[in-house]
C-alpha positions as CSV (number, residue, x, y, z in Angstrom):
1,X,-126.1,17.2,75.8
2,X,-123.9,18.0,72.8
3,X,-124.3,16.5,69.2
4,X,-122.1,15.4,67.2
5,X,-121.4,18.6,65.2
6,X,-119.6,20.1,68.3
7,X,-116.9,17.2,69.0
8,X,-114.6,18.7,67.1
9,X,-114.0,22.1,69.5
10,X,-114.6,19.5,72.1
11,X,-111.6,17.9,71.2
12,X,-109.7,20.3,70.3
13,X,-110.9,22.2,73.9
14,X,-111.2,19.9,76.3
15,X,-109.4,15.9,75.2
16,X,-106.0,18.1,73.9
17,X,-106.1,20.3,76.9
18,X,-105.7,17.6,79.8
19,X,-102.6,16.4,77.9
20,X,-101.2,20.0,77.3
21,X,-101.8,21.1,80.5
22,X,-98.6,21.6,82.5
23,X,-96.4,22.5,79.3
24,X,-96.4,26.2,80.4
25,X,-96.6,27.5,76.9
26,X,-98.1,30.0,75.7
27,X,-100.4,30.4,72.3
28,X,-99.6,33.4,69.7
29,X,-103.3,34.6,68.4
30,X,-104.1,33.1,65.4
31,X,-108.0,34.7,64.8
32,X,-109.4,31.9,62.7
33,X,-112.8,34.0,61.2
34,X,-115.3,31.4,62.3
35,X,-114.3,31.0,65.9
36,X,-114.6,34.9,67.7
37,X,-113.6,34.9,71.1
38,X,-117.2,36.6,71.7
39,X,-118.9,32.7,70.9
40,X,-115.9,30.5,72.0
41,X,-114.0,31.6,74.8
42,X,-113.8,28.4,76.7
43,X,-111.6,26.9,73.2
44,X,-110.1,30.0,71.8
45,X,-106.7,29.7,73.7
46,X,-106.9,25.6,73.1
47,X,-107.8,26.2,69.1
48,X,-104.9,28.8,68.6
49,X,-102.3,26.7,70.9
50,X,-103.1,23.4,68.8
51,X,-102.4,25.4,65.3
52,X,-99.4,27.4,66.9
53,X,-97.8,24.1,67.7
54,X,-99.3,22.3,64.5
55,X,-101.6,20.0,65.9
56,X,-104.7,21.0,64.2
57,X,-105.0,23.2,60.3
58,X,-108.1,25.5,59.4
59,X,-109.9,24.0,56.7
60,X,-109.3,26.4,54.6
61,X,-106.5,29.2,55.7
62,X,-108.8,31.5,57.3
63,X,-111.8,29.0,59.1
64,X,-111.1,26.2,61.8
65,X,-114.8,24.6,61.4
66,X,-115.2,24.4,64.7
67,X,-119.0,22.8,64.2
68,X,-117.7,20.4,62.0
69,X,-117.7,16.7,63.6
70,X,-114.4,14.5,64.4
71,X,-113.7,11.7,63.1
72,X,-111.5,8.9,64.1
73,X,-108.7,9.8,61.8
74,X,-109.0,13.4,62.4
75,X,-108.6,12.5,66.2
76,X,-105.9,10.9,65.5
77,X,-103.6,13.1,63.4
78,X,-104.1,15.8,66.2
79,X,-102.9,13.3,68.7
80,X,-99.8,11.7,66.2
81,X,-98.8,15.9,65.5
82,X,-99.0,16.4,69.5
83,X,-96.5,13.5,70.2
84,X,-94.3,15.2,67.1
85,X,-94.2,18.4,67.7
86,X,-94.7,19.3,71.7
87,X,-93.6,16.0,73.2
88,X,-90.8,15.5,70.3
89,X,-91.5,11.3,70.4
90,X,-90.2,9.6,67.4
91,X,-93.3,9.1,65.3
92,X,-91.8,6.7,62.3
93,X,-93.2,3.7,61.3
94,X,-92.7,1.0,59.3
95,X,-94.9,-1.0,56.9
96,X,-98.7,-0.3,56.1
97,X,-102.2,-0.8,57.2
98,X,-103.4,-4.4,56.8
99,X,-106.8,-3.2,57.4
100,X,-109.8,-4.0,54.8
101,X,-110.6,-0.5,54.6
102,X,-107.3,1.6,54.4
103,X,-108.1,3.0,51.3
104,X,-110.9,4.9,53.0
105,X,-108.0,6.9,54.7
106,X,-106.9,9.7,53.3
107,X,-102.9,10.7,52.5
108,X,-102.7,13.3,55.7
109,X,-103.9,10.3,58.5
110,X,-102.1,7.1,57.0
111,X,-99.2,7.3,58.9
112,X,-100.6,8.6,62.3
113,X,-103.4,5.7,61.8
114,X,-100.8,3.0,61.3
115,X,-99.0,4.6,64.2
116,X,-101.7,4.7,66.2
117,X,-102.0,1.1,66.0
118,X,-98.3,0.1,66.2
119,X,-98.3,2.1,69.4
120,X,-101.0,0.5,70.7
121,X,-103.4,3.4,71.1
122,X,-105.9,1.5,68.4
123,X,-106.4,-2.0,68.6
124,X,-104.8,-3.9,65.5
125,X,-108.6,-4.8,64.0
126,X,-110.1,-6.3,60.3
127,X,-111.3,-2.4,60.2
128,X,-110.4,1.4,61.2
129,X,-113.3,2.9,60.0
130,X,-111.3,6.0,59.9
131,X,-114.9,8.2,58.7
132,X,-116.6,6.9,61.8
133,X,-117.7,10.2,64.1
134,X,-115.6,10.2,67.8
135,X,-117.7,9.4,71.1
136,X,-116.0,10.7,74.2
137,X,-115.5,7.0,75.4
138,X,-113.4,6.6,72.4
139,X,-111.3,9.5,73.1
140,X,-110.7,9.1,76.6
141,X,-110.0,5.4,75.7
142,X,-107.0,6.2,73.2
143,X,-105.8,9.2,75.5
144,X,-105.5,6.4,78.2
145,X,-103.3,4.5,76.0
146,X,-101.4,7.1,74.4
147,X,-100.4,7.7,78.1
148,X,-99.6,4.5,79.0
149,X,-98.0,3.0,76.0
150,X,-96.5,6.2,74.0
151,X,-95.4,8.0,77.1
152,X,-94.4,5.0,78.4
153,X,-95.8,5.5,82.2
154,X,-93.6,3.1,84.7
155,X,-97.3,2.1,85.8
156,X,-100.8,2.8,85.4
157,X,-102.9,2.0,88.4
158,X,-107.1,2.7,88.6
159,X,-109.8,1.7,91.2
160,X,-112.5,-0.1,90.0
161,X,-116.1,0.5,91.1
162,X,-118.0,-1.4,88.9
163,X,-119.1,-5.1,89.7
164,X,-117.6,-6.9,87.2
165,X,-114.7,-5.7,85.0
166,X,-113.1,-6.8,81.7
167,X,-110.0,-4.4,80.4
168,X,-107.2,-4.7,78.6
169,X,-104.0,-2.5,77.8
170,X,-102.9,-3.2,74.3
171,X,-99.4,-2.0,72.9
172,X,-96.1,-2.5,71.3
173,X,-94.4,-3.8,74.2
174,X,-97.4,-4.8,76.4
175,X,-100.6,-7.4,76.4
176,X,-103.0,-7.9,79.9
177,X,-106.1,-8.2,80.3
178,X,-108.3,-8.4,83.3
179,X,-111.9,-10.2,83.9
180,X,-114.0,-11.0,87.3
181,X,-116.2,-9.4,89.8
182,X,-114.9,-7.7,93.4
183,X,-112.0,-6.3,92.2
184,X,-111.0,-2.5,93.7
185,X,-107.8,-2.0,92.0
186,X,-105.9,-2.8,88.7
187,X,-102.2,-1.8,88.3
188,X,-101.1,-2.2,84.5
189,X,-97.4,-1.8,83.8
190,X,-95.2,-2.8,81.3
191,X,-93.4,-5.4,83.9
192,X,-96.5,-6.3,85.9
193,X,-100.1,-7.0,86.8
194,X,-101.3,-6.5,89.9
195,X,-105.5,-7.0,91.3
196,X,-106.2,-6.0,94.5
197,X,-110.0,-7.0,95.8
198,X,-112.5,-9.0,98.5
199,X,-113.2,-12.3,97.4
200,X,-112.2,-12.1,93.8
201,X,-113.3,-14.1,91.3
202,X,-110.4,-13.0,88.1
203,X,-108.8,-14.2,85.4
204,X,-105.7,-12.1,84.5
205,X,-104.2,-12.6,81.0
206,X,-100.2,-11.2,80.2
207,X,-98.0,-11.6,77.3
208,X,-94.7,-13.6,78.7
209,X,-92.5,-13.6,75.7
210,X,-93.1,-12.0,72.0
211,X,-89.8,-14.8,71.1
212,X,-92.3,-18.0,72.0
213,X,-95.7,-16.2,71.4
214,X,-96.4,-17.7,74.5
215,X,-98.9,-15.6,77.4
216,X,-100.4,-16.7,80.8
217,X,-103.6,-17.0,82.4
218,X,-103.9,-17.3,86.0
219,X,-107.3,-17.4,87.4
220,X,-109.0,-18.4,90.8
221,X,-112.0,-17.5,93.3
222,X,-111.4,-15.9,96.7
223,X,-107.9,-13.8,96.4
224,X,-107.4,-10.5,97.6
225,X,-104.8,-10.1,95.8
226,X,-102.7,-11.5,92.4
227,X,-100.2,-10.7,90.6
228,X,-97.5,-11.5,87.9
229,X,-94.2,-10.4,87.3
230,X,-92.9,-10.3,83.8
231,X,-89.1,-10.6,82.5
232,X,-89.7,-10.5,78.6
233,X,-86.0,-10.9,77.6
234,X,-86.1,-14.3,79.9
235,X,-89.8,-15.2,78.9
236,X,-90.4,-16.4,82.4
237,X,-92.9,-14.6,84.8
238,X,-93.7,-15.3,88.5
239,X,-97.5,-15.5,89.4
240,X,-97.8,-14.6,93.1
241,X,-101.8,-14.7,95.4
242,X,-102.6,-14.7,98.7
243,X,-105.8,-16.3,100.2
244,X,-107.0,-19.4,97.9
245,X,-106.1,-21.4,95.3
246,X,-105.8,-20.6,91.8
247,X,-104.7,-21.8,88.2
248,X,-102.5,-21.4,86.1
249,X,-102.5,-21.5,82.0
250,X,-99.7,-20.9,79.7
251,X,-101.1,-20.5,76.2
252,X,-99.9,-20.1,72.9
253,X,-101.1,-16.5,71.8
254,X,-101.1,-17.3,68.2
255,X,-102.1,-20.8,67.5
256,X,-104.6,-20.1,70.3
257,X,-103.8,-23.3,72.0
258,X,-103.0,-24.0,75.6
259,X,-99.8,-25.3,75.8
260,X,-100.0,-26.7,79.6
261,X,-101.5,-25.8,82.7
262,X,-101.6,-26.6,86.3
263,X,-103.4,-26.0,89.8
264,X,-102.1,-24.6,92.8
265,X,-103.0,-24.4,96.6
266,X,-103.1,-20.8,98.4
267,X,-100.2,-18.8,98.9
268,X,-98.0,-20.1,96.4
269,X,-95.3,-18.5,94.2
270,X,-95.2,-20.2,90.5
271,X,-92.3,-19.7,88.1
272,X,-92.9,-20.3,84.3
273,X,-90.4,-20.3,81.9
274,X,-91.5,-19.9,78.2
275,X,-87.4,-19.8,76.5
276,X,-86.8,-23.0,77.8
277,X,-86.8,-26.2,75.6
278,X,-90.6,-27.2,77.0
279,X,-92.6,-24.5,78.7
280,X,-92.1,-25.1,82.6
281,X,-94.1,-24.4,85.9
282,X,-92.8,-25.0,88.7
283,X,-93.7,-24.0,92.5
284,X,-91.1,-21.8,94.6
285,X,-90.5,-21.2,98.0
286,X,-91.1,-17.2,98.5
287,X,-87.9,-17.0,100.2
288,X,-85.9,-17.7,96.8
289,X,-87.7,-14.9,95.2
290,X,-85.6,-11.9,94.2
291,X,-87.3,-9.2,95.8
């Protein structure tokens, strides 16, 4: 097993290289003295690409430090430079950190850590800890993100194999979360939630409408499937199930209060809309459902 004094060409070898795979380009040498091909082939390619295309810097103009361990702001620069300079995203941000401990973070990761959280890719949290050493959870956690909100997939869909779930997808433009037990399949997008399972027990949680502040909660025991559909410039969503029962909740996201909810038999379509003068729920028939 690796220690933590080896994350770093881990990273830079193995995290960076599933997201520039594909590019077709090609790395000019740049021999760093501390990392000879003759100890590192598997990462000399990915070290000299990352510096080619500014991702990474030597520590000093000669060395890389490849032993040296990764921390979370360190991470996150390489993944804020990738975004700049291969994928060409716009990068700017506006405002600061509100985190207690920003002035741990040094000038060169301020702006990709404040980024990193507008985008979604960290959570918006009391602290950064921006010294804290990388685990590979962590990493495939905010490349996960990074994929979903700053490359903006249309949808990101994953089985699940565990027996009891609870994830969410965090971003700029995007809020759901999932609990419960018996659920195969989770489709995230930026429109939609989707669950797919044998005798669920769920709760799914989406942001309706940044206007209102307003999200909803539908939750139930026995589906095989759920879903909601999300118009954010209307604030209304559809919640759609099939095989039993379910409620749902409409709650105010930052007063944490629940704003009104309601219970409804199997196979029903609910409409909610949050822009209207009082938040409404109201049953459909399916067959008025735009499709």
């Amino acid at each position: 097993m690796k220690n933590s004094n080896s994350l770093r060409k881990l990273a830079a070898g193995l995290a960076l290289v599933m997201l520039l795979s594909g590019l077709g380009l090609t790395a000019s040498a740049h021999n760093f003295t501390d990392v000879p091909y003759s100890s590192y082939a598997g990462y000399h390619d990915a070290i000299n690409y990352c510096y080619d295309n500014e991702i990474v810097q030597g520590v000093t103009a000669t060395t890389f430090g490849p032993e040296r361990p990764l921390t979370r702001a360190m991470f996150i620069t390489f993944l804020y430079r990738f975004a700049d300079n291969t994928r060409n995203y716009t990068v700017e941000v506006t405002g600061n950190l509100s985190c207690q401990d920003a002035g741990d973070i040094l000038s060169y990761a301020r702006v990709p850590m404040y980024w990193a959280v507008q985008n979604g890719v960290f959570s918006d949290d009391t602290y950064q800890y921006p010294w804290s050493t990388v685990l590979r959870k962590d990493a495939v956690l905010w490349l996960w993100r990074f994929g979903t909100n700053v490359e903006n997939s249309s949808a990101y869909t994953f089985t699940c194999n565990a027996a009891q779930w609870d994830v969410s997808l965090v971003g700029s433009q995007i809020s759901q979360t999932v609990r419960g037990e018996n659920i195969h399949q989770i489709t995230f997008s930026e429109d939609s939630l989707a669950l797919v399972g044998q005798d669920m027990t769920y709760e799914a949680n989406a942001m309706v409408s940044t206007v209102t502040d307003n999200s909803v909660t539908v939750s139930g025991t026995g589906e095989t499937a759920a879903g909601i559909r999300l118009d954010g410039t209307a604030g209304s969503a559809l919640v759609e199930t099939e095989t039993a029962g379910f409620s749902v909740e409409v709650r105010d996201f930052g007063a944490g209060a629940s704003v009104c909810s309601q219970q409804f038999a199997q196979d029903s379509q609910v409409q909610l809309n949050c822009h209207a003068p009082a938040v409404e729920l109201q049953e459909v028939n399916p067959e008025e459902v735009p499709q």
